[in-house]
N, C-alpha and C positions, 0 to 999 in steps of 0.2 A: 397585513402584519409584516414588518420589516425585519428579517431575521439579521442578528449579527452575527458578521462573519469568524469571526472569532469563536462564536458559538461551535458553528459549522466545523472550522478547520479543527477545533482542538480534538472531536473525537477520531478524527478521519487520520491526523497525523499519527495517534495512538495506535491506530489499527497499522497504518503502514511503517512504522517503526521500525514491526516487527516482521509483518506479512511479506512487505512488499521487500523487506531488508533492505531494502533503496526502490524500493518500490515497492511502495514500493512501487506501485500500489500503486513505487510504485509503485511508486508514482507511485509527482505521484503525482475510473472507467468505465458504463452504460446499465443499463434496469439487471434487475438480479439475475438474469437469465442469460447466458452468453449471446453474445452477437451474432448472425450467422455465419458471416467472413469464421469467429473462432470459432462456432460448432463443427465447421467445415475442417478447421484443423486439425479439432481434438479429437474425431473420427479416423484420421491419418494418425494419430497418436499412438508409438507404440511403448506400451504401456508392460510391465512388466511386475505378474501379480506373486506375492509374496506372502507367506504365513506365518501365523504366531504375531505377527508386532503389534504394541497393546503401547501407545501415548502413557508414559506419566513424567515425574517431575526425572526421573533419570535416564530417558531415552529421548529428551529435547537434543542432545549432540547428534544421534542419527537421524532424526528429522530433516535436520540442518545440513548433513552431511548426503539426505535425498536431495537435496532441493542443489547442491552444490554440482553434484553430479549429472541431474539433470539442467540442469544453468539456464534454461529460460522458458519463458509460460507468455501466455496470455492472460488479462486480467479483467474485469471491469469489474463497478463499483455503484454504489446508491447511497445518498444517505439521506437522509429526510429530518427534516425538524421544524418545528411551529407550523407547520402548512406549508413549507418552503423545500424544493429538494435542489439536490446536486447530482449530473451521473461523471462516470469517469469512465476510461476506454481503454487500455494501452499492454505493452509487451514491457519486457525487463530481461536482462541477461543478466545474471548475477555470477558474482565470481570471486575468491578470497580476498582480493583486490577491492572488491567496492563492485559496485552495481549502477549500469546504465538502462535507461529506459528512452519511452517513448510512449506521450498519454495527451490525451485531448479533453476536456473536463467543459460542461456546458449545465446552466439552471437557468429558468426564466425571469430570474434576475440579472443576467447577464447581457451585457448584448451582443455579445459573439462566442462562439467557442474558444479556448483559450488553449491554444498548442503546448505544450512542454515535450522537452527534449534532455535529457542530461546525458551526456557522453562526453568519457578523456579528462571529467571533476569542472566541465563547464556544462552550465546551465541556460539551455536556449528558452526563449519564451516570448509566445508570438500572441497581441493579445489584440488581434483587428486593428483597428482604425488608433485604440490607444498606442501601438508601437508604429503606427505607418504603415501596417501591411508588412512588417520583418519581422527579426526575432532580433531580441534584444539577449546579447554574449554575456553573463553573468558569471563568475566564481565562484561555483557553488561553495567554495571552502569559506567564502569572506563571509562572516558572519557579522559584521560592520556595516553591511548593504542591508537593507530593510526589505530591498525586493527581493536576496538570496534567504531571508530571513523567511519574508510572507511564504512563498514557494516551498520552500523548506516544510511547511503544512501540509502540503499534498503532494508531496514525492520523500522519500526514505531515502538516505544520502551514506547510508551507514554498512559495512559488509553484511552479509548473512553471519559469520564469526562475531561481527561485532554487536549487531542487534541480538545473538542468541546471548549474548556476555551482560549485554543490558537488561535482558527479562530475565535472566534464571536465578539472580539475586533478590527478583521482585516475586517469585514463587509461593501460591500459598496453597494449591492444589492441583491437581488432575485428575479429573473422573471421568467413567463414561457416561455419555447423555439421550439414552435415548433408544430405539432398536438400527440398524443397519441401512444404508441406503445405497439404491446405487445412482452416481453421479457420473455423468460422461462416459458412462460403462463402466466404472470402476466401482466394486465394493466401497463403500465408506462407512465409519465409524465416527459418528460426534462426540465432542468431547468436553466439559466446562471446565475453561484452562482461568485460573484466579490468579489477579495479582496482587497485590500488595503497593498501589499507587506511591506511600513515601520510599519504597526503597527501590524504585526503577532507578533507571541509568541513562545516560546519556541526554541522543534528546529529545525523547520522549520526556523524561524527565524535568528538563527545559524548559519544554514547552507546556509542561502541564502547570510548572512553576509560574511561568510567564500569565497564564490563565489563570492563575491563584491571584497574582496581586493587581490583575485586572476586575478583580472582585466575581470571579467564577468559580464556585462552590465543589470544591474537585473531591470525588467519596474518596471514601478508604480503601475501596476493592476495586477492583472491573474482571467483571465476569467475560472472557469472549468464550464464543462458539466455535469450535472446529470439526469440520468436516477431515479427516487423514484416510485418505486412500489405502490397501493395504499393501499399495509399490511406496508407503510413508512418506506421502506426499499430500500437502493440504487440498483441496477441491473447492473448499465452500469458508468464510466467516463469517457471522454475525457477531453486532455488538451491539447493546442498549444503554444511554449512558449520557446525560444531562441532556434529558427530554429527545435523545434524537436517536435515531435508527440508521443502523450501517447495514449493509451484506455486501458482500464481495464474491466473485467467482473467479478460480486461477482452474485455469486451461491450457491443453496442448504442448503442455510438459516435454523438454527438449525437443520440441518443434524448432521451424524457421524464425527466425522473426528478423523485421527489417528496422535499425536501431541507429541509426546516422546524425552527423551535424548536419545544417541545412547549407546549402549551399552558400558560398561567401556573398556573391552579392543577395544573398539573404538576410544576412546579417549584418548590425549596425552596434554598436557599444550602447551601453544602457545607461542611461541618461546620471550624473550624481547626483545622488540625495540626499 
């Protein structure tokens, strides 16, 4: 069964929208279980545990305001649908300014791993043998390019301020889900965070738009799952949501991470289309 891509990217943009805040996701990472390279980091993690905070619809600003302060993670990502899956891999710096990453995305329908890079509001992307073996320099801003457009699916291009300004108008609840876990060492709390699909923003928005008149049946809600640390930091998402399954795991929370262009003669201008 030949899944479409389309299928595929429109839940995975949704989740990095907001997660990845330009990643966000990404980016916009690997099986639900971190990598060892990021177990290794998130161990080095220093993590700093906090009491009292309790996720609802009026403490989404210091969530936001965690995730700012600590300014980069590790990530990866699954998603699966019709029999078909995708994983994803990568780091993000975010910052009031917008948010840079760095994500590798690979499915057995692919025939190579597919590099992405966004740093400085340009979008690298290196996809084997279709780019020559380079990375093709994009704009991420030009929304006129069809390949900053496709991309734009699987990397969050939008601040952490901007993505939280995009969900909190789409708002229709926050509870808790579940009893306590711990992730990476960290206490965690789930959470069923509900939105309101006609009154998102941005481009999520956009894009769910763009999937409505491609004849894709978009509900009225979407339920995601969150895992929030009690330093009110996300850990863990799920999402279930036109037949297809998401999870994601963000790690190593103001860790290192290494988030570059690629070198110049690495890169080559991306072809017009």
């Amino acid at each position: 069964m030949r899944v479409s891509r389309r299928l595929l990217a429109v839940p995975a943009a949704a989740v990095l929208a907001w997660s990845l805040t330009a990643c966000g996701g990404a980016a916009p990472e690997a099986p639900t279980s971190p990598s060892p390279s990021a177990s290794a980091s998130a161990t080095q993690e220093a993590v700093v545990e906090s009491t009292g905070f309790e996720l609802t619809t009026e403490t989404m600003d210091e969530l936001t305001a965690a995730m700012l302060a600590a300014q980069t993670y590790d990530t990866s990502m699954v998603t699966e649908v019709g029999g078909a899956s995708m994983t994803a891999q990568g780091q993000a710096r975010v910052t009031e300014a917008g948010s840079e990453l760095t994500m590798t995305t690979s499915s057995p329908d692919m025939p190579t791993p597919v590099e992405i890079r966004l740093v400085g509001g340009q979008m690298y992307v290196n996809m084997g043998e279709l780019t020559g073996g380079l990375f093709w320099q994009i704009d991420a801003a030009d929304t006129s390019n069809p390949i900053a457009a496709a991309m734009a699916q699987s990397t969050a291009q939008s601040s952490a301020a901007d993505s939280l300004a995009a969900l909190v108008p789409a708002l229709v609840s926050v509870e808790k889900s579940g009893a306590e876990e711990q992730l990476d060492g960290v206490t965690t709390q789930p959470y069923d965070v509900v939105v309101d699909t006609s009154k998102l923003a941005g481009q999520a928005a956009e894009q769910f738009a763009s999937a409505a008149e491609s004849g894709v049946e978009i509900p009225a809600q979407i339920t995601y799952r969150y895992w929030i640390g009690t330093d009110q930091l996300p850990r863990k998402l799920t999402l279930d949501m036109l037949g297809s399954h998401i999870e994601m795991s963000f790690s190593n929370w103001g860790g290192p991470v290494t988030i570059e262009a690629p070198p110049a003669d690495q890169v080559t201008a991306a072809p017009t289309m």
